[in-house]
TORBABA-737366 format. One line per 5 residues: number of its first residue (from 0); their letters; for each residue x, y, z of C-alpha. Coordinates in Angstrom, 2 decimals, decimal comma. Each point is the difference from the previous one (the first is absolute). Layout:
NUM) a) X:Y:Z  ...
This chain:
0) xxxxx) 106,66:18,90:61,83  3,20:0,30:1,52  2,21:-2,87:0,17  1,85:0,05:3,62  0,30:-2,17:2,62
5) xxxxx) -1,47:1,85:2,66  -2,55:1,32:-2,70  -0,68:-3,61:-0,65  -0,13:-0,88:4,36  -2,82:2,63:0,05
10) xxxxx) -1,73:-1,72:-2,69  0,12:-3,31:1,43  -1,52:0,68:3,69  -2,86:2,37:-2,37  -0,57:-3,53:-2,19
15) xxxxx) -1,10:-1,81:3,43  -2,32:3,09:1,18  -1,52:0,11:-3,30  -0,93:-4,01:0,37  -2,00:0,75:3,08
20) xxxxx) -1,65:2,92:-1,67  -1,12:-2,39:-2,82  -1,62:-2,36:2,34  -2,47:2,43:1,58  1,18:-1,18:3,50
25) xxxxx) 0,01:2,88:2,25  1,47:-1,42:2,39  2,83:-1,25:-1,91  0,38:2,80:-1,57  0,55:1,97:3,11
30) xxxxx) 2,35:-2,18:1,17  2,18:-0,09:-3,06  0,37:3,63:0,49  1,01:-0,05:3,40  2,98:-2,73:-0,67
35) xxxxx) 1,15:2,12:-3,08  0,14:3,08:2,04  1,40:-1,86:2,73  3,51:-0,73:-1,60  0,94:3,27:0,13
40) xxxxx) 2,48:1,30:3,15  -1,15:2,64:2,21  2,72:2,75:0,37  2,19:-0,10:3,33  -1,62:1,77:2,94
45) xxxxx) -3,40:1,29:-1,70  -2,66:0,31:2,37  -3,10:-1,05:-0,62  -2,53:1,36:2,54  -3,72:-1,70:-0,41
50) xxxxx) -2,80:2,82:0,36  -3,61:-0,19:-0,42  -1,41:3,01:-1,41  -3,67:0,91:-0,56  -0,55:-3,35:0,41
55) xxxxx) 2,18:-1,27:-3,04  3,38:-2,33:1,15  3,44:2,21:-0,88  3,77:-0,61:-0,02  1,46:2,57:0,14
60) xxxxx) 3,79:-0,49:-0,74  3,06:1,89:0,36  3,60:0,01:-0,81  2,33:0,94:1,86  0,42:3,80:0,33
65) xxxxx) -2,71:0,40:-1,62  -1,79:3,37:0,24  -3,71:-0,09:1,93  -1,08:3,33:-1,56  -0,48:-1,90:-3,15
70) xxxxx) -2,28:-2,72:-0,75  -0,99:-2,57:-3,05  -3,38:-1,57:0,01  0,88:-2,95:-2,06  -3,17:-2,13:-1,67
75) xxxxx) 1,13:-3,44:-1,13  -0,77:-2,07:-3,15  -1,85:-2,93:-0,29  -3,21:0,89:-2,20  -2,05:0,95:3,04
80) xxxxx) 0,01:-3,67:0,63  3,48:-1,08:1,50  2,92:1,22:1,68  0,60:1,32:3,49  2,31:2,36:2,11
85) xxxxx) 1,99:-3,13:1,26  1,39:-0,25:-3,34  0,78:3,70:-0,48  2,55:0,14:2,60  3,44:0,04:-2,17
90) xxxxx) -1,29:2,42:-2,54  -1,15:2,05:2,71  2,84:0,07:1,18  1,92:0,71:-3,28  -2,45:2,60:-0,18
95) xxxxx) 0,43:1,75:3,50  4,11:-0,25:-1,10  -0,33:1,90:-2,99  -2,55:2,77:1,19  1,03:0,67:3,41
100) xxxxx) -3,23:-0,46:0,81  -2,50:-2,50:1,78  -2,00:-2,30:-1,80  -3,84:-0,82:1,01  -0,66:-3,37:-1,59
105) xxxxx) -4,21:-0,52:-0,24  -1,59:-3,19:0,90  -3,29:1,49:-2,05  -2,58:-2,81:-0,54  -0,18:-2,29:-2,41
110) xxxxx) -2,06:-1,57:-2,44  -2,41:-1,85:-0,36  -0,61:-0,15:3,84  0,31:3,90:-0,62  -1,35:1,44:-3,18
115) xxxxx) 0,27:3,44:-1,09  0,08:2,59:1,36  1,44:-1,33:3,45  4,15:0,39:-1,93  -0,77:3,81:-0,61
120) xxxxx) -1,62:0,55:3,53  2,69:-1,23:1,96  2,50:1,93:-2,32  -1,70:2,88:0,41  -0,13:-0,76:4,14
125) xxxxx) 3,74:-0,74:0,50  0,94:3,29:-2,80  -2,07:2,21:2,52  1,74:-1,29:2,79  3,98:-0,22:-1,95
130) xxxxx) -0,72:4,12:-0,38  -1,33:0,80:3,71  3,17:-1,77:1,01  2,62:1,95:-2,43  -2,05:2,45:-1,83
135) xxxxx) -0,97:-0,28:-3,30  2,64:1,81:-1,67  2,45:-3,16:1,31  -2,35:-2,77:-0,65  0,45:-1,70:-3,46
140) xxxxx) -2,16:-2,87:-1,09  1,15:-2,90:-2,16  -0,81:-3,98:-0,79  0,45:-2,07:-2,81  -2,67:-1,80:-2,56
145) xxxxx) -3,08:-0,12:1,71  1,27:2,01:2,99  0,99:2,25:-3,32  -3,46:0,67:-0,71  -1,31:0,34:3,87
150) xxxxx) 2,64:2,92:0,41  -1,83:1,87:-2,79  -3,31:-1,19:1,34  0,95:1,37:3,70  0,82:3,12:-2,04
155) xxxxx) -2,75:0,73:-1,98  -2,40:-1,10:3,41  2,11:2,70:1,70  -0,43:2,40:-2,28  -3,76:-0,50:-0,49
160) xxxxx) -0,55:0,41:3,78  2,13:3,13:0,09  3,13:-1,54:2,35  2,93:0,98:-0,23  2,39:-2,16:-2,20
165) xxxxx) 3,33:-1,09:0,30  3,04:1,58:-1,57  0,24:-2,76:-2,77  -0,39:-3,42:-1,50  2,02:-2,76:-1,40
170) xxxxx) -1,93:-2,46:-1,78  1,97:-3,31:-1,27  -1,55:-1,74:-3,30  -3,27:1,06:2,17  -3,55:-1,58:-0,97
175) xxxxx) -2,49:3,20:-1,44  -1,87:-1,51:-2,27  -2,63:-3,22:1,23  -1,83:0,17:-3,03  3,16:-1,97:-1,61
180) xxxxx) -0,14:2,39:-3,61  3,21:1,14:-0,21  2,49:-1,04:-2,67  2,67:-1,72:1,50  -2,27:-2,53:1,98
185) xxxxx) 0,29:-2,14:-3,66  3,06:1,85:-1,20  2,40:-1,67:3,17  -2,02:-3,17:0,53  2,32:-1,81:-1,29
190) xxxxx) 2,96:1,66:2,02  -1,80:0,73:3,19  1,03:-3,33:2,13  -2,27:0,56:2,62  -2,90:1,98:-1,20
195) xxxxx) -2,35:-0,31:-2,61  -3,41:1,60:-0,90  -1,86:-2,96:1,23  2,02:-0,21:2,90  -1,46:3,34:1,14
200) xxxxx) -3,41:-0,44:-1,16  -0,14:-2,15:2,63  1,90:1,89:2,86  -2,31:3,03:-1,39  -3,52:-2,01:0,82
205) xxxxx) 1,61:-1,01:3,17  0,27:3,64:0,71  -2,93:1,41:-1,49  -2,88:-2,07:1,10  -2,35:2,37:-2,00
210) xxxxx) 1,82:3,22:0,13  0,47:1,78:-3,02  3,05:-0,41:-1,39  -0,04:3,30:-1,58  -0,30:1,93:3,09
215) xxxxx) 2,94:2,06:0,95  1,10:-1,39:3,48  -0,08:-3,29:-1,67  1,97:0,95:-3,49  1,51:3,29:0,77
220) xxxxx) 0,45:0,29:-4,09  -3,71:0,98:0,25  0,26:2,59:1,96  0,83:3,75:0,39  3,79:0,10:0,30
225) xxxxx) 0,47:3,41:0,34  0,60:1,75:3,10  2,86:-3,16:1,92  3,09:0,36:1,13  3,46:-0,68:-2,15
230) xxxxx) -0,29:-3,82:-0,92  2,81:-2,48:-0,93  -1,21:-2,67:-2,28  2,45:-2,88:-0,70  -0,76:-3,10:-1,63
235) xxxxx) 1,80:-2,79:-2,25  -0,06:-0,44:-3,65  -1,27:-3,41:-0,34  -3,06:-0,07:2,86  -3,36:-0,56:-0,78
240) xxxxx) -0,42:3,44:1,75  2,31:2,16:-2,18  -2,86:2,37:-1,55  -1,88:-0,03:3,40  3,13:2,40:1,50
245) xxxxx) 0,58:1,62:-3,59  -3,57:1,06:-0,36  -0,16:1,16:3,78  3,32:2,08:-0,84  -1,49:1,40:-2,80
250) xxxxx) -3,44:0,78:1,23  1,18:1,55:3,21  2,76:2,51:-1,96  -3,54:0,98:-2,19  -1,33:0,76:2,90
255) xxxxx) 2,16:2,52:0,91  2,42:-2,28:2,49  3,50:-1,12:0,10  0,31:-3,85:-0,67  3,69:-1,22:-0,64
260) xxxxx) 0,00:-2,98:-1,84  2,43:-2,83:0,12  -0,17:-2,85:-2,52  2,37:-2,73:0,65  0,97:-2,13:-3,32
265) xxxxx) -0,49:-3,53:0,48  -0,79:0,57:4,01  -3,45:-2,69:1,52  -2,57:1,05:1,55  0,68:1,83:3,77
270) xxxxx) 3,99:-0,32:-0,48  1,13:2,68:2,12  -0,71:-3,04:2,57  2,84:-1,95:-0,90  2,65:2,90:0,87
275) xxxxx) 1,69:-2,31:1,91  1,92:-1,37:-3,01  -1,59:1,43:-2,99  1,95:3,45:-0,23  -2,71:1,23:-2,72
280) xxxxx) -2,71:-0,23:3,11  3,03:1,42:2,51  -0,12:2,99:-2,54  -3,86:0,03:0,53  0,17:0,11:3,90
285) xxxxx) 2,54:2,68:-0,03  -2,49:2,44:-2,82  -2,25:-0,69:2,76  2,14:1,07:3,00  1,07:3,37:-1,93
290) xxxxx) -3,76:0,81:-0,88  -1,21:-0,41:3,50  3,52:2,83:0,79  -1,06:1,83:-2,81  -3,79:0,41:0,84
295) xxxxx) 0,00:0,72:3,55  -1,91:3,57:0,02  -3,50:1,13:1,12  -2,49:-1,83:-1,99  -3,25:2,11:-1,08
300) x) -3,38:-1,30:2,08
């Protein structure tokens, strides 16, 4: 790990989430997210316009100047358990800046009032609605951990009903694989300061509730990959999550995709979050804004 002080500032506030997570208190857990995300500025003048669309509670949030022929549909973390768009409001922000775009933040339900599939059908609602808005050609999809995974899973659900998709994806150390197998779920448990494989075992029941874990809209690494839009995968090199955005990477390029992979050294889980004063995540937001520029043509149906 990285030895910084603002390296070491991320670390701390991920120390006192990863209590509540340990303690199996939902509630507590939620709310530990929502102060940590909560610390972080919103940028001068963004709007922030509440929507509800196909029945699912949206933000959708602007910066200034920022172009309305272009449009993010962002997923947030949180393990399908926590999280909300309240808390999404800086990034979003950060976000809108560096894409000259606008920036649909997803209030999709939760778990375990809300168990699978109820995340990938209210993607899959507010996607539909992003590209009869813009087009899809100038929507882009995006999230990060769990919200990671649902952008694949809103893709693959797409693409199995014969919608059109959206130009691209950017998925940040995104969640793909629920069956917990992969290699670096015991390789980085012991630098992974937030999550660990028992950790998500239990966000994954929360979720699951019976569902296969194998199936693709839950672990998109299951799945047929072929056929999607240009992703961006980035993720950090000592997350519990490392191999989940390696292996999707790797298993959409066999497929005959594009997937640019970013592997931070030494980065936590989700820390293109922290680009307010972590300039390796600043770096992150700003791959993001030039792959939403660089993506913006017709997308196939």
């Amino acid at each position: 790990m990285i030895d910084r002080p603002d390296l070491d500032h991320v670390l701390g506030m991920y120390r006192t989430l990863s209590d509540s997570l340990e303690s199996n208190d939902v509630l507590a857990f939620r709310t530990a997210y929502d102060a940590l995300c909560a610390q972080f500025a919103i940028p001068a003048d963004t709007a922030a316009e509440e929507l509800e669309v196909a029945g699912v509670p949206c933000l959708l949030v602007s910066a200034p100047g920022a172009s309305k022929d272009r449009m993010i549909v962002y997923y947030h973390g949180g393990g399908y358990v926590i999280g909300s768009i309240a808390g999404y409001r800086a990034f979003a922000g950060a976000l809108s800046e560096a894409s000259d775009a606008q920036v649909l933040l997803v209030e999709y339900r939760l778990a375990p009032e809300h168990a699978h599939p109820a995340a990938v059908e209210d993607g899959v609602a507010t996607c539909r609605w992003a590209i009869e808005q813009v087009g899809a050609g100038s929507v882009v999809l995006g999230g990060e951990s769990a919200g990671g995974g649902l952008t694949v899973a809103v893709l693959l659900a797409l693409k199995q009903a014969g919608a059109a998709l959206p130009a691209g994806a950017v998925c940040m150390s995104p969640w793909t694989d629920l069956t917990l197998s992969l290699d670096s779920h015991t390789r980085n448990a012991e630098v992974d300061v937030v999550l660990s494989r028992d950790g998500l075992s239990v966000l994954a029941q929360a979720y699951l509730q019976g569902a296969e874990a194998t199936s693709p809209i839950v672990s998109p690494l299951f799945g047929d990959l072929s056929g999607l839009p240009p992703m961006l995968v980035i993720v950090g090199g000592a997350e519990t999550l490392e191999d989940d955005a390696r292996e999707l990477a790797r298993r959409v390029e066999l497929a005959g995709g594009d997937a640019e992979l970013v592997v931070a050294p030494g980065m936590p889980h989700a820390y293109p979050l922290f680009a307010e004063f972590l300039p390796e995540a600043a770096d992150a937001v700003s791959r993001f804004g030039r792959f939403v520029h660089n993506v913006r043509a017709p997308a196939p149906a």
